[in-house]
C-alpha positions as CSV (number, residue, x, y, z in Angstrom):
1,X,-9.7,27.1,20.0
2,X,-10.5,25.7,23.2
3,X,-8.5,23.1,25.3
4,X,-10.2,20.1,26.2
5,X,-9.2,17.9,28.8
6,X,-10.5,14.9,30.1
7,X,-10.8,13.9,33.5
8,X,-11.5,11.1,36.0
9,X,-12.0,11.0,39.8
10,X,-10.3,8.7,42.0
11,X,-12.8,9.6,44.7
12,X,-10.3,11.9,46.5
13,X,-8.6,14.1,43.6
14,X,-9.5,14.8,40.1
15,X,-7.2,13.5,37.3
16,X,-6.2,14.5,33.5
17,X,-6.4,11.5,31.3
18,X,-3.3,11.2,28.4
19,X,-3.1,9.3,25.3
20,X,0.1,7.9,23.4
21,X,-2.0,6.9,20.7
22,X,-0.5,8.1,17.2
23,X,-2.0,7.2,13.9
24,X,-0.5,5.3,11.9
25,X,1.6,6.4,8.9
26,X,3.8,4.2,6.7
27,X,5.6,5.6,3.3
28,X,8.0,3.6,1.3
29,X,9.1,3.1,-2.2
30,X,9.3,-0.5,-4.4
31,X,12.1,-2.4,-5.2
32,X,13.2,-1.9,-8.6
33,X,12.7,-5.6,-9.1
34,X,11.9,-7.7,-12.1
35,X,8.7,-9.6,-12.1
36,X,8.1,-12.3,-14.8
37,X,5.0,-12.7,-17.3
38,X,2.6,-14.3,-15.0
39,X,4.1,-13.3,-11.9
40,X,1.5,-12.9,-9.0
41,X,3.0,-12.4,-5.7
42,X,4.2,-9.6,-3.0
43,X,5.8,-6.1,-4.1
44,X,8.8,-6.0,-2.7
45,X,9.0,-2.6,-0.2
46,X,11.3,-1.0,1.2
47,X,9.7,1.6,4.3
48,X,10.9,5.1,4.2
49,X,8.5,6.2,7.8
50,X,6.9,3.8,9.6
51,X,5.3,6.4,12.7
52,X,4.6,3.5,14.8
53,X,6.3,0.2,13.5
54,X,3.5,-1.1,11.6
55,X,5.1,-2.5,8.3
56,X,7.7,-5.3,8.0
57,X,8.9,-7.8,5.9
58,X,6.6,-6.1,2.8
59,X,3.2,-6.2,5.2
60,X,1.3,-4.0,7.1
61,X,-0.2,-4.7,9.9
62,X,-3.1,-2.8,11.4
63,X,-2.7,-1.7,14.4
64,X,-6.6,-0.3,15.4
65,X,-10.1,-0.8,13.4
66,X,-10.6,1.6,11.6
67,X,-10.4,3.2,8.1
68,X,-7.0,2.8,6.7
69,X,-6.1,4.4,2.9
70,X,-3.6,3.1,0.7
71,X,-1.7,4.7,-2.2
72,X,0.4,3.7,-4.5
73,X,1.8,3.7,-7.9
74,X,3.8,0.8,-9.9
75,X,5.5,2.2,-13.3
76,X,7.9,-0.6,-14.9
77,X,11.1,-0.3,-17.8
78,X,10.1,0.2,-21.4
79,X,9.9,-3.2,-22.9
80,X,7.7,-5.0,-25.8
81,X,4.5,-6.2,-24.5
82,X,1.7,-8.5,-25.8
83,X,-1.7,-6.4,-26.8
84,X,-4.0,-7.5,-24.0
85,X,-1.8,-8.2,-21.5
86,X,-2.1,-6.6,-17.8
87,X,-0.3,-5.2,-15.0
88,X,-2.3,-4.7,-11.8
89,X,-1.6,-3.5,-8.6
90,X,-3.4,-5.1,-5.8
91,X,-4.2,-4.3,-1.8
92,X,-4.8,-7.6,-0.4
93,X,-5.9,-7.9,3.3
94,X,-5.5,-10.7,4.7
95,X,-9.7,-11.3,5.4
96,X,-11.6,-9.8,2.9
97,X,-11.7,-8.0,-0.5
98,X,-8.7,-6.7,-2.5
99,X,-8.6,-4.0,-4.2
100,X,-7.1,-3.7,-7.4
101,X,-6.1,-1.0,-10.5
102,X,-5.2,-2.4,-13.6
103,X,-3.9,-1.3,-17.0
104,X,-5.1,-3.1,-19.9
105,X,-2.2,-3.4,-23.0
106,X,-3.8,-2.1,-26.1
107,X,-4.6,-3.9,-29.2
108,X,-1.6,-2.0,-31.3
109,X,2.0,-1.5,-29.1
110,X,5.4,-2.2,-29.3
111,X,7.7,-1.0,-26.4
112,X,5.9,0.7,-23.6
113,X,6.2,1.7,-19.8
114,X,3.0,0.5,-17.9
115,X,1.7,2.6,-14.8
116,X,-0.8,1.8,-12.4
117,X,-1.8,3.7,-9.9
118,X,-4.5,3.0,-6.8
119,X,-6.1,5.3,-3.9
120,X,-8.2,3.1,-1.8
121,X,-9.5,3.6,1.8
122,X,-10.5,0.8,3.5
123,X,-12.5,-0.1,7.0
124,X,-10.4,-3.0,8.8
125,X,-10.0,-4.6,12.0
126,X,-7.1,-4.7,14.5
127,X,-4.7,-7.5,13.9
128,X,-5.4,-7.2,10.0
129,X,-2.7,-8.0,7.7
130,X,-2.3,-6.2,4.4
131,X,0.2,-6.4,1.1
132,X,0.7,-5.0,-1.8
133,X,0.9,-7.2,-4.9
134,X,1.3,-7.1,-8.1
135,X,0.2,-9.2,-11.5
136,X,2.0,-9.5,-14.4
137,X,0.8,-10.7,-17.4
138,X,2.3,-8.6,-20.5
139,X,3.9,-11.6,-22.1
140,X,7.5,-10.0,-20.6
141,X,9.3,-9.6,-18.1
142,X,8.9,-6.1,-16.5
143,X,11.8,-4.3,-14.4
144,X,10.4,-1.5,-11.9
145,X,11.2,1.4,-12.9
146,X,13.4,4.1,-10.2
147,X,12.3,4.1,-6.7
148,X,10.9,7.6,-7.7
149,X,8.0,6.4,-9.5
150,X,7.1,3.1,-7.6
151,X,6.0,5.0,-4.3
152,X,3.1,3.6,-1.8
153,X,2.0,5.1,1.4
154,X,-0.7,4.2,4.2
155,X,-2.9,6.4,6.1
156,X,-4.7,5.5,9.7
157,X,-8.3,8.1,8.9
């Protein structure tokens, strides 16, 4: 493949532009933290890479507009439920829509694991705040499962 470079005259000598810019990449796992029935609130996250230093204190913060996609998957402890209840996982930005994936409790259960999980890519502006969250309504209080199964990661497009 060719090489391009760019270049840009002084008026006397012809120079080669560079860039520093890296795109963003953030992976991480979440806490294996209990969340009460009708908990709605932050996931607590813990970074694994953070490329560029965009993610602290459970938020991302984006660093360039752009498109931005988010994954991640929330599995809890196996624990009675209530038929009808729900646990969602939700990308909230801190200006406009979230995003959310939900699993609905059927009408007939006992003891169950719940697992949600959410691929969304999203167009946002510099300075844009994002979390992860999570709602609990299963009539119990659900444990996370092992930081192998509650994994998120974020992609600069």
């Amino acid at each position: 493949f060719p090489v391009t470079i760019l270049q840009y005259s002084n008026g006397g000598t012809w120079n080669n532009l560079s860039s520093t810019v890296q795109k963003s990449l953030v992976t991480g796992y979440f806490n294996a933290t209990s969340y009460n029935s009708g908990y709605y609130g932050d996931l607590a996250a813990t970074e694994n890479i953070d490329v560029n230093g965009d993610f602290a204190s459970n938020t991302f913060t984006v660093p360039r507009t752009g498109n931005y996609t988010f994954t991640a998957t929330v599995s809890s402890d196996k624990t009675a439920v209530t038929a009808g209840g729900t646990w969602e996982l939700q990308v909230v930005p801190s200006s406009g829509l979230s995003y959310v994936s939900r699993f609905m409790v059927p009408t007939s259960v006992s003891s169950i694991n719940v697992t949600v999980t959410g691929a969304f890519t999203v167009q946002l502006t510099s300075g844009t705040t994002v979390k992860f969250k999570l709602y609990n309504s299963l009539g119990a209080s659900k444990t996370l499962d092992s930081e192998n199964y509650n994994r998120f990661s974020i992609v600069e497009n």
